[in-house]
N, C-alpha and C positions, 0 to 999 in steps of 0.2 A: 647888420646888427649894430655894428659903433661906426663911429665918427672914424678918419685917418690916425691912424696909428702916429704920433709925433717921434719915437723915437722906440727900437726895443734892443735889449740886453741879454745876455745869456749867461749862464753860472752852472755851475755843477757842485752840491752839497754832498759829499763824500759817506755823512751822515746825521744826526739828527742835532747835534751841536751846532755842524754848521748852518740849520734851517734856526737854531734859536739865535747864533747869532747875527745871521742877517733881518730878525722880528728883532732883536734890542736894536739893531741899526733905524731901522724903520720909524722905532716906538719914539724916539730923540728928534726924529723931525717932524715941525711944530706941524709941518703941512699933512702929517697924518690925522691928524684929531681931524680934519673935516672933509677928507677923503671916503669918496666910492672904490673898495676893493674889490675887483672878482677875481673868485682863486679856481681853475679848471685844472682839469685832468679826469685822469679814470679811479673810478673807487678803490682806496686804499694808499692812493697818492702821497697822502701828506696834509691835505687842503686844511682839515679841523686842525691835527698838530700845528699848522703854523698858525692859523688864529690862535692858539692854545699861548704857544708861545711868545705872538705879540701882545695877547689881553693881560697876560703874566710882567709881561715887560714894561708893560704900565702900570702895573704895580693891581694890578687886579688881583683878590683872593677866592679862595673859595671853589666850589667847582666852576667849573667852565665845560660846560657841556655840549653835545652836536645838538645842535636844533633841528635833525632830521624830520623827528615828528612834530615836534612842538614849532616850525618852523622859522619861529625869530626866537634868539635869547638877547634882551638888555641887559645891559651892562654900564654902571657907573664909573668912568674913571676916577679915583681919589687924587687929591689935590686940585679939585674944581677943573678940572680940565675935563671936563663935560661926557657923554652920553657916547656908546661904542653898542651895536646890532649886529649880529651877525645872522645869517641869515642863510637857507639852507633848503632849497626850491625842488631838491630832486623828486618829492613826490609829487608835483604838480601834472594834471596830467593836460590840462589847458594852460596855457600862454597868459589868459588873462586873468587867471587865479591870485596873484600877486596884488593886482589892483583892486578887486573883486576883497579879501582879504581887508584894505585897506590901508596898505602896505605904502600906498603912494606918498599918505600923510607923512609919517616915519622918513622917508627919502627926502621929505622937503625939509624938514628940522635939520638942524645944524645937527654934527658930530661924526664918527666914525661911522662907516658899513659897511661889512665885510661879507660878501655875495657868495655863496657854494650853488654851481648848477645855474650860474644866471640863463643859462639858453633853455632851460624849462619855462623861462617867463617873459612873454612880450612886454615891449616896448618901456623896459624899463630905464631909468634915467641913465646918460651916457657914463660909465665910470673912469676913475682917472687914472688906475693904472687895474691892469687885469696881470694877472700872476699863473701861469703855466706850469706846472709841475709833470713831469711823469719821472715812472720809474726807470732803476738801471741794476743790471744782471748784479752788482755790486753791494747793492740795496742800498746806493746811492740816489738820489735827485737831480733831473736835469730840469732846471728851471729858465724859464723864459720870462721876461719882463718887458712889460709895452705898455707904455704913459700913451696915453690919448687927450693929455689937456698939462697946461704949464704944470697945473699941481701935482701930474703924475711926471715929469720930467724929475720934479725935484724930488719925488721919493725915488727915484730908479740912481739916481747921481747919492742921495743917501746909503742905498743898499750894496753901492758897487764898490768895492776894497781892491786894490791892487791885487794881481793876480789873481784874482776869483772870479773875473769875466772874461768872457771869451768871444 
């Protein structure tokens, strides 16, 4: 499904603080405004809260909703720093419903895009860091982090704080 993995990381969020503030980490490097996000795990994970949290961190108002049904929500970033999609494939029940959609145009434009459920959609463009989440008996997050292109190297080196990887 992707390309070689360049590099992955490991974190443990304790609780939901520590999921916003590695989204402020995220939100400050500049290589996120034109990053492919995919955020996996099992439903209830976390994946919308941490979009929630980094579309907040960018200074987004208003609601910020799952796009489960509605399957993309756009999003303006304020202060001209351009265009954020998030994007949300679980009810897909073919592969090429994405493209189909025309989903593909949206990928090719500059800006942010933030993936829930990418493996419900073929052959969609390679992302640059995919985000793992599952849960922990603690109702902590054990999170997983793997850049698969330079520009997800530099968001994974953004997110990591001393002592918080493992």
């Amino acid at each position: 499904m992707h390309a070689s993995i360049l590099e992955t990381r490991f974190a443990t969020w304790p609780d939901e603080a520590a999921c916003a503030a590695a989204a402020q980490r995220l939100a400050v490097e500049p290589a996120t405004l034109h990053a492919t996000v995919e955020l996996a795990g099992p439903l209830g994970a976390g994946k919308t809260t941490f979009v929630r949290h980094l579309l907040r961190a960018f200074g987004v108002r208003g609601r910020i909703k799952s796009p489960s049904y509605a399957v993309v929500e756009p999003y303006e970033l304020p202060a001209g720093r351009g265009a954020a999609w998030h994007f949300d494939f679980y009810r897909f029940e073919r592969g090429s419903e994405w493209e189909d959609a025309g989903f593909r145009d949206l990928f090719a434009q500059p800006g942010l895009k933030l993936v829930e459920w990418a493996e419900h959609a073929r052959d969609l463009p390679r992302c640059d860091l995919r985000i793992e989440l599952s849960t922990r008996q603690d109702e902590g997050r054990d999170v997983r982090w793997a850049a698969f292109s330079e520009r997800g190297l530099a968001l994974i080196d953004a997110v990591s704080t001393a002592g918080a990887e493992r």
